[in-house]
C-alpha positions in Angstrom: 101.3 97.9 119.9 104.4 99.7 120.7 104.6 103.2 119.8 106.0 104.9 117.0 108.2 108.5 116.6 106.9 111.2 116.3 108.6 111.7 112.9 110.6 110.8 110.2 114.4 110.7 110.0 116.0 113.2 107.3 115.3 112.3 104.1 112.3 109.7 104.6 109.1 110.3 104.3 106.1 111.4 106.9 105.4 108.3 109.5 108.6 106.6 108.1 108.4 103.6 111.0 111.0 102.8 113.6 113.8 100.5 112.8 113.0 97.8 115.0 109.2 97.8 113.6 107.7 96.2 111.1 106.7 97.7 107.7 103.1 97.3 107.0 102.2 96.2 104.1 101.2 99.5 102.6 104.1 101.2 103.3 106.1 101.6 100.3 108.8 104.4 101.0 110.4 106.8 98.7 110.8 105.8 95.1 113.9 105.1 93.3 116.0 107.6 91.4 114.3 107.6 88.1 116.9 109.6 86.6 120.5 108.3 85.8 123.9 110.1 86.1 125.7 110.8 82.7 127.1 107.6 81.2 130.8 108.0 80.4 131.6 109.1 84.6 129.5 105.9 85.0 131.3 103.6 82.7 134.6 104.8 83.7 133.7 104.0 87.0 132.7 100.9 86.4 135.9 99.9 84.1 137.8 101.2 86.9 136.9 98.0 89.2 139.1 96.3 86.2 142.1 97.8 88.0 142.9 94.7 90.4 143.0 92.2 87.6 145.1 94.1 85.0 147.1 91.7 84.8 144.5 88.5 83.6 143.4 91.7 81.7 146.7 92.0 79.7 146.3 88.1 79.2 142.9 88.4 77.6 143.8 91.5 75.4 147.0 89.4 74.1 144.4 86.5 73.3 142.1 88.7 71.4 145.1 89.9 69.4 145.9 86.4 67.9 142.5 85.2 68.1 141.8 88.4 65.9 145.0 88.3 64.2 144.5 84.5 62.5 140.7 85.4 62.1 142.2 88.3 59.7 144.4 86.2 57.9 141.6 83.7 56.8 140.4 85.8 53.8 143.1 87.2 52.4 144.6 83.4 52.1 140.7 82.1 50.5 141.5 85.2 48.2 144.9 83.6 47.0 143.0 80.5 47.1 139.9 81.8 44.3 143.1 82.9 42.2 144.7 79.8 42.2 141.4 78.4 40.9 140.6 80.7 38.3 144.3 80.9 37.0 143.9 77.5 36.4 140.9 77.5 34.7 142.3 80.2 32.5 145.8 78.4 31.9 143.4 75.1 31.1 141.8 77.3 28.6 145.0 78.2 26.7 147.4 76.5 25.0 150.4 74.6 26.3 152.9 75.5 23.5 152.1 79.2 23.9 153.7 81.4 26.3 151.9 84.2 28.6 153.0 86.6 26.2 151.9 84.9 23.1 148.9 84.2 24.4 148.0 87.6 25.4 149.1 89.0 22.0 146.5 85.9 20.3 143.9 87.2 22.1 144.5 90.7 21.7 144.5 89.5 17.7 141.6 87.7 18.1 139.5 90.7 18.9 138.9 89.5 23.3 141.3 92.8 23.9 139.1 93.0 27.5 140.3 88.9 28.6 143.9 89.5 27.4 144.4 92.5 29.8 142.7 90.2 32.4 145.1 86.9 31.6 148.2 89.9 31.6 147.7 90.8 35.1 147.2 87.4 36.3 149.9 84.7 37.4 148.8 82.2 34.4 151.0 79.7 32.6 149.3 78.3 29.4 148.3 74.8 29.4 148.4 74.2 33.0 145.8 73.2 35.0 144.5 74.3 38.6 147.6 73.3 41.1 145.5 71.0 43.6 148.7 70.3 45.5 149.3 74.0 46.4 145.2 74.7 46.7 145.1 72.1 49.7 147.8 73.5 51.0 146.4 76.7 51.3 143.0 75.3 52.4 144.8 73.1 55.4 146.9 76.7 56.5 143.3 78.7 56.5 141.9 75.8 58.5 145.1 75.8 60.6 144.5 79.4 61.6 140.8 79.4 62.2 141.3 76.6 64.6 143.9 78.7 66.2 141.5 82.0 66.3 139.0 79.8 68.0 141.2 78.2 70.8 142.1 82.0 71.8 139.1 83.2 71.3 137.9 80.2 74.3 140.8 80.9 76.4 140.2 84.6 75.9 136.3 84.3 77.0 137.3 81.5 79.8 140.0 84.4 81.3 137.6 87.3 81.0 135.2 85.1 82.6 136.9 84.7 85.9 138.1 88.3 86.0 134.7 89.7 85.4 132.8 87.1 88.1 135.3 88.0 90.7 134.6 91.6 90.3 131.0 91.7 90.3 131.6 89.2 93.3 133.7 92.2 95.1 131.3 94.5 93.7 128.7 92.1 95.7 130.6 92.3 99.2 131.1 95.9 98.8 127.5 96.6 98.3 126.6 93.7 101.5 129.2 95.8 103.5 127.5 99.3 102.9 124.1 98.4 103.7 125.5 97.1 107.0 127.6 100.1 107.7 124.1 102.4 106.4 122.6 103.6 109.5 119.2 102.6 109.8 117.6 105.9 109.5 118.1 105.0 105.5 116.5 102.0 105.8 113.2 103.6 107.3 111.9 105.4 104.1 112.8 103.2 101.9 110.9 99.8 100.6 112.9 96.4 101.2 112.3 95.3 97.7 114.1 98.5 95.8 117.5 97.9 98.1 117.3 94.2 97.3 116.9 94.8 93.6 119.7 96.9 93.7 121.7 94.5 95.4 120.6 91.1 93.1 119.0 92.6 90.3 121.0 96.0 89.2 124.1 93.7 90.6 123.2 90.8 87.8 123.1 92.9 85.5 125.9 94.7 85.8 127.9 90.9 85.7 126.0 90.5 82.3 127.1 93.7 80.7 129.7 93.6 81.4 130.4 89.7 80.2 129.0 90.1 76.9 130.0 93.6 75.9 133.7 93.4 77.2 134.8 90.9 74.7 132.3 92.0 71.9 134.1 95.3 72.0 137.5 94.3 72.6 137.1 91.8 70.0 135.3 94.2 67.7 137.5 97.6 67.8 140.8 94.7 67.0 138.8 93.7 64.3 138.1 96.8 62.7 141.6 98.1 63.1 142.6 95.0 61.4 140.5 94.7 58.9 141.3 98.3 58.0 144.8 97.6 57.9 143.6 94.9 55.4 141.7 96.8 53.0 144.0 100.2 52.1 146.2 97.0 51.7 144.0 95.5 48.8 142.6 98.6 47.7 142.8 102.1 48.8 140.4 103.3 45.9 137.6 100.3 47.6 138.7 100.8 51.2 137.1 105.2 51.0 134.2 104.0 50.0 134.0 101.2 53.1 135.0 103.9 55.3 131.9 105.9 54.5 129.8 103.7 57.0 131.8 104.5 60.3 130.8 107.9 60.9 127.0 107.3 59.5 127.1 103.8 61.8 128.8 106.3 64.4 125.8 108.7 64.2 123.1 106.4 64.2 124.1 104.4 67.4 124.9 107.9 69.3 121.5 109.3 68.2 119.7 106.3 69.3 122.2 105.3 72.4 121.4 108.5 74.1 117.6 108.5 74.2 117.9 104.3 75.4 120.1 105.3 77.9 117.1 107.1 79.9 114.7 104.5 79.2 116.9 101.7 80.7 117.6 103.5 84.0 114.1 104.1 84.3 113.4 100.7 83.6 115.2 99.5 86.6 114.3 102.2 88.2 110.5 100.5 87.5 111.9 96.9 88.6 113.1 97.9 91.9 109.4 99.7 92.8 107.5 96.5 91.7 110.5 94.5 94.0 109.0 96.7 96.9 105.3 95.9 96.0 106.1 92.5 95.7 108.1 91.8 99.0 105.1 93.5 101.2 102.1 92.2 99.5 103.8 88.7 100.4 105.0 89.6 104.1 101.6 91.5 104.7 99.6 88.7 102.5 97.1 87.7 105.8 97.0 91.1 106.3 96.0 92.1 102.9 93.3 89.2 102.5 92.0 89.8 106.4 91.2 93.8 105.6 90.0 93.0 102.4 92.6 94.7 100.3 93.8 92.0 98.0 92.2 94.1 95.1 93.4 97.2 95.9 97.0 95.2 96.1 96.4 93.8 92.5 95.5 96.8 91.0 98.4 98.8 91.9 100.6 95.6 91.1 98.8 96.0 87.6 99.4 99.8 87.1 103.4 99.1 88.1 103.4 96.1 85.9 102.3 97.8 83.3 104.5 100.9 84.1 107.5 98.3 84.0 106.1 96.9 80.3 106.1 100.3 79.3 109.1 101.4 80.2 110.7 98.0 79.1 109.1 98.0 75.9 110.6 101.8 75.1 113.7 101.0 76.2 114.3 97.8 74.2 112.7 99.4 71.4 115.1 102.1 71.0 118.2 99.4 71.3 116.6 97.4 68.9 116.6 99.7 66.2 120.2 100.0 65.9 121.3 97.1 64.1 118.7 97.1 61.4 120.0 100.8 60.7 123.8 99.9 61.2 123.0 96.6 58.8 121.4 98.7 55.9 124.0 101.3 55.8 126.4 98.4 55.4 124.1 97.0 52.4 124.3 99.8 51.1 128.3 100.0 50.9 128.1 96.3 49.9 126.2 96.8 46.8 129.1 99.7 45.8 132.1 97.5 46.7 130.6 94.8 44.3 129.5 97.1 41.4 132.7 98.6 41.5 135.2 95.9 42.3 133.3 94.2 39.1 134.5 96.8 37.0 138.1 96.9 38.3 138.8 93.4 37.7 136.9 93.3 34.6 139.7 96.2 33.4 142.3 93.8 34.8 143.1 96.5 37.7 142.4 94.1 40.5 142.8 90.4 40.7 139.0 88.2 41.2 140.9 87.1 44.8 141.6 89.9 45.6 137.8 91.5 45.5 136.3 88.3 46.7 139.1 88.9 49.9 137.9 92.6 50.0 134.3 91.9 49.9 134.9 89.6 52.8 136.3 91.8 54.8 133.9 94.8 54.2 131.1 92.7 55.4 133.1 91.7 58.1 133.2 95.3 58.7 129.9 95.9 58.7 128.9 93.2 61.1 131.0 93.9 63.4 130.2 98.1 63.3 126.6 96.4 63.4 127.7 94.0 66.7 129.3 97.1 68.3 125.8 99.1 67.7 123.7 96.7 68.7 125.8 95.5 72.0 125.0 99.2 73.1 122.1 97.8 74.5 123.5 95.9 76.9 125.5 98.4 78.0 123.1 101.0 78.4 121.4 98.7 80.5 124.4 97.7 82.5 125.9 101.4 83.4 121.8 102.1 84.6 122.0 99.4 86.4 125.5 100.3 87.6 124.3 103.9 88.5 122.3 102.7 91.4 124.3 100.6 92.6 127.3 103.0 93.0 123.9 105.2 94.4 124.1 102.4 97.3 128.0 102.7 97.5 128.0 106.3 97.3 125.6 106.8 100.2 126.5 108.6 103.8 127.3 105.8 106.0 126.9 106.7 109.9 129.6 108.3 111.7 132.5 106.6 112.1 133.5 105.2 116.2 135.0 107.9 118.1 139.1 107.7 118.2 140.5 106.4 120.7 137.2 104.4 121.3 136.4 104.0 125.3 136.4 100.7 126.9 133.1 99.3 129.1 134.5 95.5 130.2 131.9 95.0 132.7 128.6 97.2 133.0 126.6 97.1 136.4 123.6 99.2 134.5 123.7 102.5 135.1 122.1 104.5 132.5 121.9 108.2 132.2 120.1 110.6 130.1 121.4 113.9 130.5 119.6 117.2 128.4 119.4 114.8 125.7 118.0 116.2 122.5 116.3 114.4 119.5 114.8 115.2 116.6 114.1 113.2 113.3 113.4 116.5 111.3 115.2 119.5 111.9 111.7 121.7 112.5 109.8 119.0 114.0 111.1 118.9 118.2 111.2 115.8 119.3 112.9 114.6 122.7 114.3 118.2 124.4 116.3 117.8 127.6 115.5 114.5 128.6 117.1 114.2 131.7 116.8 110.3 133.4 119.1 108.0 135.7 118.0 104.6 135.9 120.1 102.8 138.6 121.7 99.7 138.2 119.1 96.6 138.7 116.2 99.0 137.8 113.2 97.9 135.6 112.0 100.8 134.3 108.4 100.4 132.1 107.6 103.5 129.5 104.0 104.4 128.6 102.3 106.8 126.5 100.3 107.6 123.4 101.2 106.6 119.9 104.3 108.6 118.8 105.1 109.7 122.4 108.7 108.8 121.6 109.0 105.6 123.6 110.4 103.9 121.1 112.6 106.0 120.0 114.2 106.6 123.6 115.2 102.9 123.4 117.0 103.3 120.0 118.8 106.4 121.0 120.3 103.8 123.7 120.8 101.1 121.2 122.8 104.0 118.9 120.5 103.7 115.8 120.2 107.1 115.8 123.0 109.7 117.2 121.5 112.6 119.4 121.4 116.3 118.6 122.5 117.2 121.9 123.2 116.0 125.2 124.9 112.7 126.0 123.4 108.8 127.4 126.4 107.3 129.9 126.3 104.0 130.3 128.7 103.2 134.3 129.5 107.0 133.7 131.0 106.1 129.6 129.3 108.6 127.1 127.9 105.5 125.0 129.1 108.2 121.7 132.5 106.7 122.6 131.9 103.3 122.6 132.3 101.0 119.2 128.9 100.2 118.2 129.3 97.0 118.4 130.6 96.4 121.9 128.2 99.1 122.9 125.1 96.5 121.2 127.1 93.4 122.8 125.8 94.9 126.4 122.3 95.2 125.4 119.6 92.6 124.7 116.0 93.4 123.1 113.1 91.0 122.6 110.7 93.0 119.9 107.1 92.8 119.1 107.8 91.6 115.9 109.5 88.3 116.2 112.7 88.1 113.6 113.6 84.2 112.7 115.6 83.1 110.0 115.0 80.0 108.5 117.1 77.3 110.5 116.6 75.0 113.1 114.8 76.0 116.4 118.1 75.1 117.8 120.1 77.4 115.6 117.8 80.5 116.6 117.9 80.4 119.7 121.9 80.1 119.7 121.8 83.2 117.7 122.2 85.6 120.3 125.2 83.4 121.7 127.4 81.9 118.8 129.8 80.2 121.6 126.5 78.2 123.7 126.1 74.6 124.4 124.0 72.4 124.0 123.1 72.2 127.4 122.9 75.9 127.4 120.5 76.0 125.0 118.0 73.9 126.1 118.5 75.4 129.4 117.3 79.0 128.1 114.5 77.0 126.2 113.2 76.2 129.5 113.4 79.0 131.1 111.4 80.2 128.3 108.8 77.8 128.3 109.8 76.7 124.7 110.8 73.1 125.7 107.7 72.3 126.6 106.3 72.6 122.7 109.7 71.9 121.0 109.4 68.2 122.2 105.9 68.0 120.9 107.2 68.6 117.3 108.8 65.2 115.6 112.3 66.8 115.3 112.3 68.7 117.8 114.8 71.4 118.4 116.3 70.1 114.5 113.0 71.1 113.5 113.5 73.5 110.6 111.7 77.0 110.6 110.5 77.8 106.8 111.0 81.3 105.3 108.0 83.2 107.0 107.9 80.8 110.0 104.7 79.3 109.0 104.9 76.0 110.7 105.1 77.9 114.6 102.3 80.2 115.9 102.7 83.5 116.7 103.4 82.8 120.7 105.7 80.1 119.9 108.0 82.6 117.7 107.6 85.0 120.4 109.2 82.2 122.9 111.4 81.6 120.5 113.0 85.0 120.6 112.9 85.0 124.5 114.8 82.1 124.9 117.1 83.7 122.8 117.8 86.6 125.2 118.1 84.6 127.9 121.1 82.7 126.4 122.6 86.1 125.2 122.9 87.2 128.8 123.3 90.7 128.2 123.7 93.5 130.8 120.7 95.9 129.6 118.0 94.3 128.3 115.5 95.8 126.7 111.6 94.3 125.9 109.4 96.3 123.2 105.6 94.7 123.8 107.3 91.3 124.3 104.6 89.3 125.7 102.1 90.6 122.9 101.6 87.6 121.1 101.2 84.9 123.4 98.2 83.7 125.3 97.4 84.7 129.4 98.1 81.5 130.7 101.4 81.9 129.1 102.3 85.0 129.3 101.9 84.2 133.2 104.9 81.9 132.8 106.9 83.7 130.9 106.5 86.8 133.2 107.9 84.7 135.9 110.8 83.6 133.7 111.4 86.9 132.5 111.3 88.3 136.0 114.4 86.0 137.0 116.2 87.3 133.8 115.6 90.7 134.6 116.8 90.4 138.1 120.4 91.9 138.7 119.8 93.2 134.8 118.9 96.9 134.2 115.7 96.9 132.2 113.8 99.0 129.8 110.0 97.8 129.0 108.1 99.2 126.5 104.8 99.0 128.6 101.3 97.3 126.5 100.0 94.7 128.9 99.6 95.9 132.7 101.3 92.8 133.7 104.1 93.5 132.1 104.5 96.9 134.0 102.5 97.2 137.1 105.7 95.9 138.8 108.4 97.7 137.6 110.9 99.9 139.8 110.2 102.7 137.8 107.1 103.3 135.2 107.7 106.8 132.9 104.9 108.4 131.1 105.8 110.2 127.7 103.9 112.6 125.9 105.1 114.2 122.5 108.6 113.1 123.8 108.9 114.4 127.2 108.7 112.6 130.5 105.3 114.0 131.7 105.2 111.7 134.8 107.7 109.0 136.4 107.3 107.2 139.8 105.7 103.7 140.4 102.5 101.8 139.5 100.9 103.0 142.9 102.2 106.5 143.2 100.7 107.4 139.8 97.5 106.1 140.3 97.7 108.5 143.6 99.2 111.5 141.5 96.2 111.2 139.4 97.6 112.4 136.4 98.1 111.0 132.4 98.8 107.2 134.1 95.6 107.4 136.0 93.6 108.6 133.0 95.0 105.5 130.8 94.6 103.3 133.5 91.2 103.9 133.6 90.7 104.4 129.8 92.0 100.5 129.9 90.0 99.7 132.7 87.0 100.5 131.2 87.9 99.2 127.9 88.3 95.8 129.2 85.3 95.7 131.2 87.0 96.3 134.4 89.4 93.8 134.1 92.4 96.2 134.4 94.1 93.3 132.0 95.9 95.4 129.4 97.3 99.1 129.6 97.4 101.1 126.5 100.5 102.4 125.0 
C-alpha cells in the first residue's frame, strides 16, 4: 500500500489519512460541535436569507392580514348572531301591546327587577319573534368571510412555500459550493457521514422550520394583535384579566426554550456522528466481517444509538412540555372570563353576544399563545440545525488563485522542487528543502517506509496542500500562480483506491474527457485491456456500475480507472500503487499499455510492485520526508544503501522472487 504522511494537517487529528486515500473503516475523525452559538445571531441569520424574496414576502404578509382580518370578524358577527336569538326569545316572551318601556316597568312591578335591567339593555321589541331573515343573513356573511380567510390563508401558505423551497434550495448550492471550494486538508479529520448530515439532514431541517414556524408565527402574532384590538373593544374590564396569561405564557416558553435549545443542537450534533458510523461500517462492511469486527461495529453503533435516543428523548421532552403549561394557564383565565362575564350580563352590564364573542376570542388567544409556545420546538431545532450549517459556510476556504493568474498553454514536463518546505503540523517537520528536477519525459518511481512522505510529495504537486516554503515550477511557472483548476487539467492520477460513480462503464471512462468519442473511448478501453471483459458482460460498455461497484472485481475497477487516464491525455501523470489490484498476468499487460502512455509524458509512480519501478528513469528513496537516495534501479542496488536493504527485505519476503518491492 501506498504510504501515508507523516502527520496530520492543522486541526485534524493524529494519522488523519491523505486525501487521495481511503478512510478505513475505523476511522471516524473529529466529532461535531456539540455546542451551539446563541440563538437570536443564529435566527437573524437565518431570516436574513429572506432578503432576496422580500417582495413574495410582502405578498404573503398582506395575505395573512386578510386571512387574519376575516378570521377576526367571524365571532364578533356569531356574537350579534346569539343576540338576535335571544332578543327574540325574550321579545316572544313579552307582550305585543306593550312597549320596551312598559314592559320593563311590568317586570320591575312584578318583583324580576334582575330580567328587567337585562331586557333594558337589550335591543327587544315586545311580541316579536326571533328575525330569521336578518339571522341568515348574518350566518351567510360569517360563512362568506371564513371562506375568504381560508382562500388567503392557501394562497398565503402556497406563496411562502415557494419562497422558503427556493431558499433552502440556495442555501443547498451554497453549502455544495463550499465544500468544493474547502481545501482538502478539512476533509481529512473529519468523518463523511457528519459533512453529509449537515448538508441533507441539518439542511432539511432547516426547510422544515422554517415552513411550519414562519406562517405559525406570522399568522399567530396578527392574530393576537387582532384579537387584542377585539377584546378592549368588548370589554376592557375582561380584556386585563386575558392579558394576564402573556407574560406567564411568555415566561414559561423562555424558561423551557432555553434549556431545549442545547438539547436540540446536541441532538444533531448526535445524528451527524451516527451518519459517520453508518457510512464506514457500510463502505468498510467486508472489511469489518473479514477481521472479525462486526461486534465491535454494533456495539459502538448501539452506544451512539442510544446516545442519539437520549439526547432525542431530552430534547423533545423539554419542547413538549410547553403547550400543556401554555394550555393550563389559559384554562385558568377561561374559567375567570366565564365566572365573571356571567355576572356582568346577569347585572345587564354586558350583552350574552357580546361575552359569548369575548369568550371566543380569549380562547382563541390562548391557542394561539399555546401554538406560538409549542412551535418553539421546531424552531429550536431548526436554528441548531442551522448553526452547523452556517459552521460549513463559515469555514476557511483555501487561498484564493494568485492575481493576475500565470498562464501554462502547453507543458513539456518539467517539474521542479526547489527548498520546498512542508509540514502538516507546525512542530512536527515534515519535507525541509526538497530540492528535485525531473526533466521532461522522465518517469520517476518514489519508495520508502510508511509515512516517508511519498504521498504527500504528489499532493503538494497536485496543490491540495500549499507549501510552507519554497516553490514547485512546472516549464519554469511557480504552479502557486496557476488557477487550480488549469493547474489539475495538466495532471492525470490513477489511485490505489479505484473511485467510480454509478453510471455506465462508458460514462466512467469518459469522465476524465467530457468532449471524447465514441471511438475514443473504446480506443483507451483497449489500450487498457478493459475491452476485452466489457464485451463479456451482456450490455457491455451500457453496463451500469451499482453504488459500491459490486458487479466488477477489484482488477476490473482498477482497468476501469486506467482507461480513464489514457483518454484524459494529460501532460503529468501521476500513478499511486496503480497496478495493486489486478492479477500478474494482467498487470504484465497493463504495464505495457501504461508504458506507451507514459512515453513523451512526465511521470511520478508511487513505487509497490518492482515491476512497476525497476524501469523508471529515475527511482527516489524517502525517509521521514527527505530524499535519502535517487539514481536508477541498478545504481542503487550498487550504492548499497536504503534501496538495497528493501530490495532485499522483499526478496526475501517473497521467497526470492524479487516480485513486489515494499513501500
Amino acid at each position: 500500500m501506498s504510504a501515508r504522511h507523516a502527520g496530520p494537517p492543522p486541526a485534524a487529528p493524529a494519522g488523519a489519512r491523505s486525501p487521495i486515500l481511503p478512510r478505513g473503516p475505523f476511522g471516524m475523525g473529529a466529532a461535531p460541535p456539540q455546542k451551539a452559538k446563541r440563538f437570536a445571531p443564529s435566527a437573524r441569520r437565518l431570516l436574513g436569507r429572506l432578503a432576496p424574496e422580500r417582495a413574495r414576502l410582502a405578498v404573503v404578509l398582506a395575505c395573512s392580514l386578510l386571512s387574519v382580518g376575516l378570521g377576526l370578524a367571524g365571532p364578533k358577527l356569531l356574537g350579534r348572531a346569539t343576540d338576535i336569538i335571544f332578543s327574540g326569545v325574550m321579545g316572544a316572551r313579552l307582550p305585543a301591546a306593550a312597549t320596551k318601556a312598559e314592559a320593563v316597568a311590568e317586570l320591575q312591578r312584578s318583583g324580576q327587577a334582575r330580567l328587567a335591567e337585562l331586557v333594558g339593555h337589550m335591543d327587544v321589541v315586545p311580541g316579536r319573534g326571533i328575525q330569521l331573515r336578518e339571522l341568515a343573513e348574518l350566518l351567510l356573511l360569517v360563512m362568506a368571510l371564513y371562506a375568504g380567510a381560508s382562500l388567503f390563508a392557501w394562497l398565503q401558505g402556497y406563496l411562502l412555500n415557494d419562497v422558503v423551497q427556493n431558499t433552502v434550495r440556495q442555501l443547498r448550492a451554497e453549502a455544495q459550493d463550499k465544500l468544493a471550494r474547502l481545501p482538502l486538508a478539512y476533509f481529512d479529520g473529519r468523518p463523511h457521514g457528519e459533512l453529509l448530515s449537515r448538508v441533507t439532514n441539518d439542511i432539511d431541517n432547516v426547510a422544515q422550520g422554517l415552513q411550519q414556524t414562519m406562517t405559525q408565527i406570522m399568522n399567530g402574532a396578527l392574530t393576537l394583535l387582532g384579537i387584542l384590538v377585539m377584546l378592549v373593544v368588548i370589554s376592557p374590564v375582561l380584556a386585563v384579566i386575558t392579558l394576564f396569561t402573556v407574560p406567564l405564557s411568555v415566561l414559561t416558553t423562555a424558561a423551557v426554550a432555553k434549556r431545549a435549545q442545547a438539547k436540540f443542537a446536541a441532538q444533531w450534533a448526535q445524528v451527524g456522528v451516527l451518519n459517520g458510523q453508518i457510512e464506514e461500517a457500510f463502505t468498510g462492511h467486508a472489511l469489518v466481517n473479514v477481521l472479525g469486527r462486526r461486534r465491535d461495529v454494533e456495539a459502538r453503533f448501539q452506544s451512539t444509538n442510544q446516545e442519539l435516543f437520549e439526547t432525542s428523548f431530552r430534547a423533545q421532552f423539554m419542547s413538549s412540555i410547553i403547550m400543556p403549561a401554555v394550555n393550563f394557564v389559559g384554562n385558568l383565565t377561561y374559567v375567570a372570563i366565564a365566572v365573571i362575564g356571567g355576572l356582568r350580563v346577569a347585572s345587564g352590564a354586558m350583552l350574552l353576544g357580546s361575552v359569548q364573542a369575548f369568550i371566543q376570542y380569549s380562547r382563541q388567544f390562548s391557542q394561539q399563545l399555546g401554538q406560538l409556545a409549542s412551535v418553539t420546538n421546531v424552531l429550536q431545532s431548526g436554528v441548531a440545525s442551522a448553526e452547523r450549517v452556517f459552521e460549513l459556510l463559515d469555514e476557511q476556504g483555501q487561498s484564493p488563485d494568485a492575481t493576475p493568474p500565470a498562464a501554462l498553454p502547453k507543458v513539456s514536463g518539467e517539474v521542479r522542487f526547489e527548498h520546498v518546505t512542508f509540514r502538516y503540523k507546525p512542530d512536527e517537520p515534515l519535507i525541509e528543502d526538497l530540492d528535485l528536477t525531473i526533466k521532461p519525459g522522465q518517469t520517476v518511481a518514489i519508495v520508502g517506509p510508511t509515512g516517508a512522505g511519498k504521498t504527500t510529495l504528489v499532493n503538494l504537486l497536485m496543490r491540495f496542500y500549499e507549501l510552507d516554503g519554497g516553490r514547485i515550477l512546472i516549464d519554469g511557472v511557480d504552479i502557486a500562480r496557476l488557477p487550480r483548476h488549469e493547474l489539475r487539467a495538466k495532471l492525470g492520477i490513477v489511485l490505489q483506491d479505484t473511485w467510480l460513480f454509478s453510471g455506465t462503464i462508458r460514462d466512467n471512462i469518459a469522465f476524465g474527457n467530457a468532449t471524447a468519442t465514441e471511438a475514443d473511448i473504446q480506443e483507451a478501453a483497449r489500450a487498457a485491456h478493459v475491452d476485452r471483459f466489457v464485451r463479456a458482460l451482456p450490455a457491455g460498455y451500457d453496463t451500469v456500475i451499482d453504488e459500491d461497484s459490486g458487479n466488477l472485481s477489484a482488477g476490473e475497477k482498477q482497468l476501469i480507472t486506467i482507461a480513464r487516464a489514457f483518454l484524459a491525455n494529460p501532460a503529468i501523470l501521476i500513478l499511486d500503487e496503480a497496478t495493486s489490484s489486478v492479477d500478474t498476468r494482467t498487470e504484465v499487460l497493463v504495464q505495457r499499455a501504461m508504458a506507451a502512455l507514459r512515453a513523451r509524458r512526465t511521470s511520478f509512480v508511487i513505487a509497490h510492485r518492482l515491476s512497476t519501478i525497476r524501469d523508471a528513469d529515475m527511482l527516489l528513496v524517502m525517509n521521514a520526508g527527505r530524499i535519502v537516495e535517487r539514481g536508477t534501479h541498478a545504481e542503487l542496488l550498487a550504492a548499497g544503501g536504503d534501496y538495497h536493504a528493501l530490495y532485499q527485505t522483499q526478496l526475501a519476503g517473497n521467497g526470492g522472487s524479487g516480485a513486489q518491492l515494499a513501500s
